[in-house]
C-alpha positions as CSV (number, residue, x, y, z in Angstrom):
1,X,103.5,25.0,16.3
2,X,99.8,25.5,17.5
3,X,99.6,24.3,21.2
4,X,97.8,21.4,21.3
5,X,94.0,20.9,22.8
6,X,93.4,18.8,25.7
7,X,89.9,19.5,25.6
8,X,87.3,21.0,23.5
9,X,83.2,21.8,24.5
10,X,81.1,24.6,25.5
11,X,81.7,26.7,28.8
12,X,77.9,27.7,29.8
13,X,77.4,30.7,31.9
14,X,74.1,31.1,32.1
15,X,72.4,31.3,28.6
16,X,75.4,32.6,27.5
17,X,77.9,30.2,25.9
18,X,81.0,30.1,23.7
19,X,82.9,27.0,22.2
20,X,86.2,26.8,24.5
21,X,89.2,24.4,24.6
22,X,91.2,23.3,27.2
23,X,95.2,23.6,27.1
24,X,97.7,22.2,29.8
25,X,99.1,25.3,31.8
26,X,102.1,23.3,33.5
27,X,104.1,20.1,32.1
28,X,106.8,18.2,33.3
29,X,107.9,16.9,29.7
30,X,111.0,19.1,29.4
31,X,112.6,17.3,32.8
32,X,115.3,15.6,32.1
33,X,114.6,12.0,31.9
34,X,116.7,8.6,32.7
35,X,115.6,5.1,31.4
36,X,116.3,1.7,33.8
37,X,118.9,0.0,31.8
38,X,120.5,-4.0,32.7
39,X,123.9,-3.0,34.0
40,X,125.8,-6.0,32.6
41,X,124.3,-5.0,29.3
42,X,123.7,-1.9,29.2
43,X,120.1,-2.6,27.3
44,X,116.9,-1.0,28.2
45,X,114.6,-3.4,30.9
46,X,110.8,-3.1,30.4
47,X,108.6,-3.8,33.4
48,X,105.9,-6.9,33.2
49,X,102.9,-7.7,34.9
50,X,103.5,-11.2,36.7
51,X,100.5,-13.1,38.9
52,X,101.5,-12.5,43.1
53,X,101.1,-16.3,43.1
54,X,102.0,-18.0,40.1
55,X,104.6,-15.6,39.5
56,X,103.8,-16.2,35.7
57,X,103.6,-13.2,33.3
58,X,100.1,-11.8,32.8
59,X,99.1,-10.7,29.3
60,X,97.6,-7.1,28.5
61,X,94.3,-9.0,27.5
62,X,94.1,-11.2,30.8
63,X,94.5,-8.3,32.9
64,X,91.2,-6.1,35.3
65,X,90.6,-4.1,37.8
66,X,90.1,-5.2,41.1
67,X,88.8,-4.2,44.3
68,X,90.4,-5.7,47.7
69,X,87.5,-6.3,49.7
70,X,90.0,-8.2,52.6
71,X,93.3,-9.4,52.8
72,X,93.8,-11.1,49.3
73,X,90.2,-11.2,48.3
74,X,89.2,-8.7,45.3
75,X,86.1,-8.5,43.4
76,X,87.0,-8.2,39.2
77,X,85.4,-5.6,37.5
78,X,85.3,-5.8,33.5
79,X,86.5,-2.2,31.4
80,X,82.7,-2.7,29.9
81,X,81.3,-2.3,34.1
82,X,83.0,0.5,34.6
83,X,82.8,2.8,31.4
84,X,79.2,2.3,32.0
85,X,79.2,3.5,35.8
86,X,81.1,6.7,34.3
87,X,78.9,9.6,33.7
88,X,78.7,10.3,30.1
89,X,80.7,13.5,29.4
90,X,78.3,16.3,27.3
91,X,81.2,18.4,26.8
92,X,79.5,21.3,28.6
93,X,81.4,23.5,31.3
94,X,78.5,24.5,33.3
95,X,79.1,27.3,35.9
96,X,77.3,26.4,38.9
97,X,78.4,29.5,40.6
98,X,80.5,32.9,40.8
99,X,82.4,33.2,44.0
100,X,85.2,36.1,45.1
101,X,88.3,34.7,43.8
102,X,89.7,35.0,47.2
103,X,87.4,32.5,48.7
104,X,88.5,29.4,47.4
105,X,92.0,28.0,48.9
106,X,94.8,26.9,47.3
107,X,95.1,23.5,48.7
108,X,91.7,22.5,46.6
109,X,93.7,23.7,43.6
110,X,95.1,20.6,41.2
111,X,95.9,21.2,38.0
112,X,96.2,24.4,35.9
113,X,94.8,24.6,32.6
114,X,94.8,27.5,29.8
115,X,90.7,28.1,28.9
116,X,90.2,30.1,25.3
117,X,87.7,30.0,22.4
118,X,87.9,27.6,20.2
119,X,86.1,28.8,17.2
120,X,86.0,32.3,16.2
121,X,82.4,32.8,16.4
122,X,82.7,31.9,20.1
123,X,85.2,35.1,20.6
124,X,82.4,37.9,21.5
125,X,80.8,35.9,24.6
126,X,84.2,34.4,25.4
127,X,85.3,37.9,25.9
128,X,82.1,38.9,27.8
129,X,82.3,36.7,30.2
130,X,86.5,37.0,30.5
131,X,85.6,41.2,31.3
132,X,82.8,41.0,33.2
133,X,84.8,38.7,36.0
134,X,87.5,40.4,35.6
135,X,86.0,43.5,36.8
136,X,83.5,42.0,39.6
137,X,86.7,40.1,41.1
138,X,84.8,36.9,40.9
139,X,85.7,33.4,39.8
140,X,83.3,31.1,38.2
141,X,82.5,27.2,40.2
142,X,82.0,25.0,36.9
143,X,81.4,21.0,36.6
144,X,82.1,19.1,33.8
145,X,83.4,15.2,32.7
146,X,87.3,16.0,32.2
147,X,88.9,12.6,31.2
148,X,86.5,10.0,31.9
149,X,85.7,12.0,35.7
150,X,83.3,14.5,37.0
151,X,85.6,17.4,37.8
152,X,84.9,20.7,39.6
153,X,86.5,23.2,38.1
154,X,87.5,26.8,39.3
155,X,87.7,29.3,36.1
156,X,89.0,33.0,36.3
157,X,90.1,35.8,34.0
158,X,93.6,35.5,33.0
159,X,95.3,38.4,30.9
160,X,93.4,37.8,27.5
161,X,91.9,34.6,28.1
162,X,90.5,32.2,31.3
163,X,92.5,30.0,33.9
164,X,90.7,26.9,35.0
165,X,92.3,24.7,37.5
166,X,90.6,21.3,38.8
167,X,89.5,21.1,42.0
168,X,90.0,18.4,44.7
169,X,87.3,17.2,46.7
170,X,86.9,18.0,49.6
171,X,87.5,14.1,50.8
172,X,90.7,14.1,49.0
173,X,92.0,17.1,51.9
174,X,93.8,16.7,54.7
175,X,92.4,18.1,57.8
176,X,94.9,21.0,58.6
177,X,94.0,20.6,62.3
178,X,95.7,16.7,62.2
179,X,98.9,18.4,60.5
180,X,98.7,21.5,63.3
181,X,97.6,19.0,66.4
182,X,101.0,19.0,67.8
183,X,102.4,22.3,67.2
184,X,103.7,23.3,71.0
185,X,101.6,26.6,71.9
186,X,104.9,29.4,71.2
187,X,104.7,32.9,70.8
188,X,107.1,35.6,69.2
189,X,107.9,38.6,71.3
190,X,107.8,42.1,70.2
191,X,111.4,42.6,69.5
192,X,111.4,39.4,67.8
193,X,108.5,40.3,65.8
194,X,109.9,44.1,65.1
195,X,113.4,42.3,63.9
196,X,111.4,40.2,61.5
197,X,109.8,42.7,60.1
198,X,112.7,44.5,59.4
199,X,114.1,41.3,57.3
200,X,110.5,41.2,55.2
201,X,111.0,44.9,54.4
202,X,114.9,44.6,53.2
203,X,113.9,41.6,51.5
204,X,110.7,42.9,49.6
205,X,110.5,42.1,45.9
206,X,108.1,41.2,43.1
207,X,107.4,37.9,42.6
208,X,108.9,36.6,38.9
209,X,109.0,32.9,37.8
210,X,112.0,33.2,35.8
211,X,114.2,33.6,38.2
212,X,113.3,30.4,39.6
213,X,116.2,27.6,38.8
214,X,115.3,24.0,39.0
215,X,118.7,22.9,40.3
216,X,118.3,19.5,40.6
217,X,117.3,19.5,36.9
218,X,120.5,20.9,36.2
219,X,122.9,18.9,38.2
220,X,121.6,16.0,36.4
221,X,122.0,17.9,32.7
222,X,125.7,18.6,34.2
223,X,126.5,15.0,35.3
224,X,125.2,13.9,32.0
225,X,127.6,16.3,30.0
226,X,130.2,15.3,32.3
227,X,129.9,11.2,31.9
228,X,130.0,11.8,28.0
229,X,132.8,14.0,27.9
230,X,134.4,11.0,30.4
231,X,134.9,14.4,33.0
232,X,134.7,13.5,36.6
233,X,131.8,15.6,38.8
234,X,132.9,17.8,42.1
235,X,130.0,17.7,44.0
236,X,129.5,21.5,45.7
237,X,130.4,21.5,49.2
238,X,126.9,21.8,51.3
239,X,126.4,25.3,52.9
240,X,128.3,25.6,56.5
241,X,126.2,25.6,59.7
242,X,124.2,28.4,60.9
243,X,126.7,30.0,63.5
244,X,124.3,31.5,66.3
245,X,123.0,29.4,68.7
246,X,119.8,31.5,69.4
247,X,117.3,32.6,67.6
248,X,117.7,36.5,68.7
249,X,121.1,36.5,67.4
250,X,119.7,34.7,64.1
251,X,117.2,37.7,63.6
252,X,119.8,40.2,64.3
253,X,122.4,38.8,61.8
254,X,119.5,38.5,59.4
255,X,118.2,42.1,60.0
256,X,121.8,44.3,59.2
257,X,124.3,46.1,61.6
258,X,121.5,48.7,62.1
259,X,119.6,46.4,64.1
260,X,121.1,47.7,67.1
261,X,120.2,51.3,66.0
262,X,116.9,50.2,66.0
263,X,116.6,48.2,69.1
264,X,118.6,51.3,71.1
265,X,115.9,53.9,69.5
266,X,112.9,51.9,70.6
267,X,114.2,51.1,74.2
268,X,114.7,54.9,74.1
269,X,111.6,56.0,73.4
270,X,108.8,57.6,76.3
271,X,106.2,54.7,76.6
272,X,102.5,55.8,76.4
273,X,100.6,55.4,79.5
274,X,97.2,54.1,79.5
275,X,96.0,57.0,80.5
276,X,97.6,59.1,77.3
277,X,95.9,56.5,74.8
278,X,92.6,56.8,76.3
279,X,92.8,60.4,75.5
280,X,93.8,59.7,72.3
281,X,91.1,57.6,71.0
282,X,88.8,60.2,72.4
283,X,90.3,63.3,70.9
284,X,90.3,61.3,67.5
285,X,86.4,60.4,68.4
């Protein structure tokens, strides 16, 4: 079955444009799911809006938004007020900019969407401007009304077609410097740093999705299977205790049994004197 739009309008580069349609890169559907059931009856319960005060239920039709100006005081604003203080979406994606596509951090990042043509006779500029930032290394800064908001989106080549992920705003991020505030003022030394190293370059791989397991995911399948086959569930027995008590004998466990080699073989070696690597950068010069 054809994957569904979330999306459809014109990306605009310029005065080159192409019909495109938005699809949802990432979905959450295929979680497993649990509904809140009444435990003497074992039927479904369905959540209702009641007033704070009255404690009466409130009626889909009797309900607004509202904004808390002070402690229990809110101003009522109709649907009408604010579809009309929404800016009118012209279904354009209108790059604003092209940037290196190593320029713009993750943390603005929000959601990932698949970007590709939407009618055939879009394909040809589609696929211009796919190539050409593919090969410059650039992505393109568009704006557009997604779903009833003015977005910023960040759109860059992706195999055969374009990746657009919606931006935050620059208000909706942290400061890293309140998260980092506090962090005591440590340093690794060298043969720390060396035995590290050692663990990234054993460790070295490609990185592949697939091999990703959601476990939590699957406990819950498992304990599902389990309650309606009436089998009880052994929960697994949480991993023992790290056994070293400092972090150089952590590192050296981590690293191998040639650690030692290594850590003998440096100690070994002549050390340069200033002297010798003064000479060195000006034989080199």
């Amino acid at each position: 079955m054809a994957a569904r739009a979330n999306w459809k309008g014109v990306l605009k580069a310029g005065e080159v444009s192409c019909p495109v349609a938005l699809y949802t890169a990432a979905s959450t559907a295929e979680r497993i799911a649990f509904h809140i059931l009444n435990r003497k009856t074992g039927h479904r319960v369905h959540r209702e809006f009641v007033d704070a005060e009255t404690g009466e239920r409130v009626e889909a039709k009797e309900q607004v938004k509202g904004y808390e100006t002070g402690p229990g005081d809110y101003i009522a604003f109709e649907p009408e007020e604010i579809a009309k203080a929404v800016p009118e979406a012209d279904k354009t994606l209108d790059v604003e900019a092209f940037v290196p596509c190593d320029q713009v951090d993750d943390v603005y990042f929000d959601r990932p969407y698949y970007l590709a043509p939407s009618a055939p006779a879009g394909a040809e500029a589609f696929a211009l401007i796919r190539d050409v930032m593919a090969s410059a290394n650039v992505a393109a800064v568009a704006r557009t009304v997604l779903f009833r908001r003015v977005r910023s989106v960040l759109i860059r080549a992706h195999g055969e077609g374009l990746i657009a992920h919606t931006l935050n705003f620059d208000y909706e991020v942290r400061s890293a410097e309140e998260a980092f505030s506090g962090l005591p003022d440590a340093k690794a030394d060298d043969e720390m740093l060396d035995l590290a190293l050692h663990i990234i370059k054993k460790k070295a791989g490609r990185f592949d999705p697939t091999t990703f397991d959601d476990r939590y995911d699957a406990a819950l399948v498992e304990l599902v299977k389990a309650k309606m086959e009436g089998r009880k569930i052994t929960p697994p027995k949480p991993p023992a205790p790290t056994k070293p008590s400092d972090l150089m004998e952590a590192l050296r466990q981590s690293a191998g049994g040639d650690s030692e080699a290594r850590t003998e073989k440096r100690n070994a070696a002549p050390r340069k004197t200033a002297k010798s690597k003064t000479t060195k950068r000006r034989n080199t010069a």
